[in-house]
N, C-alpha and C positions, 0 to 999 in steps of 0.2 A: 166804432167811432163815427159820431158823424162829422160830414162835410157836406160843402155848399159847393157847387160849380155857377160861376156867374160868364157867360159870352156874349157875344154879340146879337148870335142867334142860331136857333135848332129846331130841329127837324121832328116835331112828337110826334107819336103814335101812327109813323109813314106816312103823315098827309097836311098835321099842320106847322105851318113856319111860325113861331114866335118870336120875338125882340123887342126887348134882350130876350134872355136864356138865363133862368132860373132854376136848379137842380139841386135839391135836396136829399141825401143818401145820408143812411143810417144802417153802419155795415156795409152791406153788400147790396141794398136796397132801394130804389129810388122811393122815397117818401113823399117828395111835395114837387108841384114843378110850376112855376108862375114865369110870369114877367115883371115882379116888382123885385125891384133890389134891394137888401136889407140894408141899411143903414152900418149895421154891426152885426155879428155872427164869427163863432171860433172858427177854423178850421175852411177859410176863406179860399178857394182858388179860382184866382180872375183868371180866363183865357183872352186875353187881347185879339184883336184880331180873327177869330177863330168861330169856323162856325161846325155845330156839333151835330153828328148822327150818331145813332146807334151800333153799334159793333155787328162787323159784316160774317157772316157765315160761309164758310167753306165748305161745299156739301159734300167734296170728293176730294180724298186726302192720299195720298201714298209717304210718310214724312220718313220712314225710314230707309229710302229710297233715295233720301235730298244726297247724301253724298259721292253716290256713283254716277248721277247723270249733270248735262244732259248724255245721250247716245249718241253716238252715231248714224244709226241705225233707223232711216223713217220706214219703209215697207216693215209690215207689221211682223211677217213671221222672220226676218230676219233680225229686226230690233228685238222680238221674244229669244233668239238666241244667243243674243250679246246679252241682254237683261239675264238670262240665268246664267251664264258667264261671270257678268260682273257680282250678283249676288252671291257665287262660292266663294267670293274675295274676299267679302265681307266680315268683318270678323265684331263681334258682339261689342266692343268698344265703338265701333265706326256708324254703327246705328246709333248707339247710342249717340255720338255728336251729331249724327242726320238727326237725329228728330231734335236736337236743343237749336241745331240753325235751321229747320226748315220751320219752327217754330216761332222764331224771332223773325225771318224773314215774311211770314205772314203776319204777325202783329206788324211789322212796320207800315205792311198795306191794307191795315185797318182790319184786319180780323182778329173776333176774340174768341168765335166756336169753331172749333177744327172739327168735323166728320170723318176719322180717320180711318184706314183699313188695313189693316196689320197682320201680320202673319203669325204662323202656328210659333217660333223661334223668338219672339220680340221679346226682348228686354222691357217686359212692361211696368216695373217697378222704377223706370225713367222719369213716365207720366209724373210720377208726382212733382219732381221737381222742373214744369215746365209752365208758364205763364200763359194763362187764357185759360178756354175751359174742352176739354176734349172728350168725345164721346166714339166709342171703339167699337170697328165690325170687325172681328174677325173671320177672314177668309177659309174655306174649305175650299180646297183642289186637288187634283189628283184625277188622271184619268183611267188608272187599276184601281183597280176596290183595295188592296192593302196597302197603298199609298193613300187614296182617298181616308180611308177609315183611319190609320195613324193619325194623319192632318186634326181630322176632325174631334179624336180623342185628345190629344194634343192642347186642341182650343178648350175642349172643353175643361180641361185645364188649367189652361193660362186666365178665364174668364174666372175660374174660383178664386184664382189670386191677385187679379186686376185691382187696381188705386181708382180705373175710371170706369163708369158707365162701357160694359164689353156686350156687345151682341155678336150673336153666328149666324152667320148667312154663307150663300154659298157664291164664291167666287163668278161663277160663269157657267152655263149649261154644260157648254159643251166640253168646258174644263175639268167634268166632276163625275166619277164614276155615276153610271145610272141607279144604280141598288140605291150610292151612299146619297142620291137624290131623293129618292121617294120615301129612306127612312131619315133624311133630313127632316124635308116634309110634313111628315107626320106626328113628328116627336118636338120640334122647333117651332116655336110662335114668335110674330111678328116683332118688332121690327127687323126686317131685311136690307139689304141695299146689294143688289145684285145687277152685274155688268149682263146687259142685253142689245143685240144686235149694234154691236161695236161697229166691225167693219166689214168689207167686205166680202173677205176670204171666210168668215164666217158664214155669211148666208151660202156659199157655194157651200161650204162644208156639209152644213142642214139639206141644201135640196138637194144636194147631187154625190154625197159622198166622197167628192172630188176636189182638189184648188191645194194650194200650196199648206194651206192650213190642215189637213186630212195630209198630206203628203209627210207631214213633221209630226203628225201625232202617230202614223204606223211607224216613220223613220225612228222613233224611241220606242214603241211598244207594237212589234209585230203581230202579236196575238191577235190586235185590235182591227189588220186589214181585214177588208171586206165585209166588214161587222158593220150594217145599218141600224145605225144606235140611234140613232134621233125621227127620222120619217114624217119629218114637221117643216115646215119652210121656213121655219126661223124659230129661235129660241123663243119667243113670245107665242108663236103657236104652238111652238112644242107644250107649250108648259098648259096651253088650255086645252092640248088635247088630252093628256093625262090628271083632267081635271082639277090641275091647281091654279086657286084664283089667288096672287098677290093680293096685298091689302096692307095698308100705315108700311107702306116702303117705299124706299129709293130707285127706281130704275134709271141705271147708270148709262149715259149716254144715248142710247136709242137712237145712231145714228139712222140706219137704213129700215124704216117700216115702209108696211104697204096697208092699202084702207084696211084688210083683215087684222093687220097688228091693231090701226088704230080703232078698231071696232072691239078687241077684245081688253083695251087699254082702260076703254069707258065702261066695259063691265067691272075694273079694280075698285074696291073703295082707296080713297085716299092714300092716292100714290104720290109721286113727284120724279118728273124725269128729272135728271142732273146732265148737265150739258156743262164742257169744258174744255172750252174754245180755242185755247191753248195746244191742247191735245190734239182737236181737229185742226189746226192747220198743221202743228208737226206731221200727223199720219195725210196732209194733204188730200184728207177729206173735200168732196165736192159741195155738196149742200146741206146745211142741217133742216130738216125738218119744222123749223118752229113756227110756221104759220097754220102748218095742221095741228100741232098741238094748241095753237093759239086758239083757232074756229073751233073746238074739241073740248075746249075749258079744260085741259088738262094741264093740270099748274105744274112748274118750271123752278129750276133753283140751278146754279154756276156754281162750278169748282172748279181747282188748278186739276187736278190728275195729281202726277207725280214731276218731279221734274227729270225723270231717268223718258219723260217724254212731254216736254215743255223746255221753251227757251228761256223762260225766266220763273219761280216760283214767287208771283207779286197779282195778288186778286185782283189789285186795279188795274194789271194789265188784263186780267180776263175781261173785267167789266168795257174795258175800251175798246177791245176786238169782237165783244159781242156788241156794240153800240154801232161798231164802225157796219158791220155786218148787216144791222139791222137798227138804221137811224130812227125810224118810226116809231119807237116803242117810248115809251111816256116814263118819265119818274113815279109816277102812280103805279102803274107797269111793273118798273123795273126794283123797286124798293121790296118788294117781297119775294122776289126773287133771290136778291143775295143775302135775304135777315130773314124770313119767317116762315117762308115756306118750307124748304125740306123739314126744320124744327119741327112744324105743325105736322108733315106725314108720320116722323117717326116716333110721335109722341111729347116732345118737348115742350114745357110750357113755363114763360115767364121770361124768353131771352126776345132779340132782335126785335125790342121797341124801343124807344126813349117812352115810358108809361110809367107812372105811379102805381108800385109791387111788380115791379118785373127789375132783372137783377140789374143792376147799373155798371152793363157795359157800354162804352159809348165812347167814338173817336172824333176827333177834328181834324179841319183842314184849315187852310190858310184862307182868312176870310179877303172875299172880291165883291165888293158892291156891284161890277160891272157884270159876274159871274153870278146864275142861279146854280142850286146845286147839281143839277145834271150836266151843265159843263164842267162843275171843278169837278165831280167825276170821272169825267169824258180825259181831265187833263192830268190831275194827279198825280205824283209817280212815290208820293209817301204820306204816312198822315204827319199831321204836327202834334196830336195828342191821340195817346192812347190808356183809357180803364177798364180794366180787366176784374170783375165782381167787387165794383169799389175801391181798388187801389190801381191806383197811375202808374204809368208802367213809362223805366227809364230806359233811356241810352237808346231808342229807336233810328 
């Protein structure tokens, strides 16, 4: 069916402001886009007031998650034992309503593409009935090989019967048995989105065998003491010393490198770190990193996490704490960060623009003549419209 969206003004192709705001969809499709107002046309919807971006992407999702958190729990390896705590709670109905509200609660902050990470157990026959468009990794974990491999037989499962776009990647280095690592690897092609050098107790884990994190992984699997399983200063070197080079993926957070990570980062083709602001303050994280990956050209994309570690799941509050964080950065900057870029590492093509053939998602905000759009960003706390592949999405 087509429709016309007329505003005040919008944001095309990340860079230019037009007004008015002339949007033409046919289906699911933007077709025409101008600043002249048609006189007459069926299927008319004026947005008063309102001015229009593109639907925001969430590069890092945890949504089946949405109902057990937030935690309690900020230091990491005690928050990881409340989280599997609360996760045998869980019971297959309670995911399924985490993901109908952690999915509504992100449409209301302007997201239409969810990056979501999901485990070997999801009810993934949910997807279909949830509004936006979602795209699935599924996680392998397991730090024994018969846990490990279960997992990952599991997914490859669950990805034959998926409604959405499902990818396998593996959880975390140091989370995943070594075997079930290298014949990941080998047998799996890209896209990935895998967690690397998260936090602290990590890198102790890598150089020294030692730290609270190595202290909880013999505390469950004895076998495993004394076993130097890694002999890499960090998951990103581990992984180039057994010569695998990522490429069209996600590396999840990347709080703690050093020049060698970032030396080996720029041999990736087309990666994209995901940073998720949210997350680093709950785990009161010190500094993120983003001025080296900035000097680095190593492009950048924001997600919630989960909110079993987040105080709110609402993108625009990510976008504001990384603003707040880092005032300097430009709406030129910042507009590909939360719409294009992860899309473009993992292959995605056609979303996070307002462009002519690319699909017509696209939100508002409450239009401010006083305000350019990097302040009603900065201020936001919901959108006032939201379309999800050509159809308006109610009750936000």
């Amino acid at each position: 069916m087509k429709k016309t969206l007329v505003a005040p003004s919008a944001l095309v192709n990340n860079n230019d402001i037009i007004q008015p705001a002339v949007i033409e969809i046919n289906n699911d499709i933007i077709t025409k886009i101008s600043n002249h107002i048609p006189k007459k046309t069926d299927n008319l919807i004026k947005l008063d007031d309102t001015v229009l971006l593109p639907g925001l992407t969430n590069a890092h999702a945890h949504l089946e998650l949405t109902g057990i958190g937030p935690l309690k729990e900020h230091g990491f390896v005690s928050w990881i034992k409340e989280l599997i705590k609360a996760k045998t709670r869980q019971t297959p109905t309670d995911v399924v309503d985490s993901l109908h509200k952690g999915s509504q609660l992100l449409l209301s902050s302007g997201v239409t593409t969810t990056i979501d990470h999901i485990s070997f157990d999801s009810p993934i026959a949910a997807y279909k009935k949830l509004s936006g468009t979602f795209i699935g990794f599924g996680e392998v974990v397991g730090s024994i090989e018969p846990i490990s491999r279960m997992i990952y037989e599991r997914l490859q499962d669950l990805q034959r019967a998926s409604p959405i776009e499902l990818n396998l990647t593996l959880h975390a280095i140091q989370t995943v048995n070594e075997n079930i690592i290298r014949e990941f690897l080998k047998n799996d092609e890209p896209p990935f989105s895998v967690h690397l050098c998260e936090y602290g107790e990590e890198q102790e884990y890598f150089q020294n065998n030692t730290g609270p994190f190595y202290d909880y992984v013999v505390e469950r699997f004895p076998e495993l003491k004394g076993l130097n399983r890694h002999q890499a200063p960090s998951a990103i070197q581990y992984l180039d010393k057994h010569n695998e080079a990522l490429h069209h993926s996600l590396i999840i957070h990347a709080n703690y490198i050093d020049a060698a990570d970032i030396a080996i980062l720029n041999k990736w083709q087309n990666i994209c770190v995901v940073h998720c602001p949210g997350s680093f303050a709950f785990f009161q994280h010190d500094q993120f990193p983003f001025e080296q990956y900035k000097i680095n050209n190593i492009k950048m994309a924001l997600g919630t996490d989960g909110l079993v570690c987040n105080e709110q799941l609402n993108y625009l509050r990510e976008i504001q704490l990384f603003l707040d964080r880092f005032p300097q950065i430009s709406l030129t900057e910042l507009m590909p960060m939360i719409t294009t870029n992860a899309l473009e590492a993992i292959g995605v093509t056609k979303r996070g623009l307002i462009k002519e053939g690319y699909f017509a998602d696209i939100i508002g905000f409450n239009y401010h003549k006083q305000l350019d759009i990097r302040e009603t960003l900065s201020q936001a706390e919901k959108v006032c419209f939201c379309m999800t592949n050509g159809l308006p999405q109610q009750g936000l």
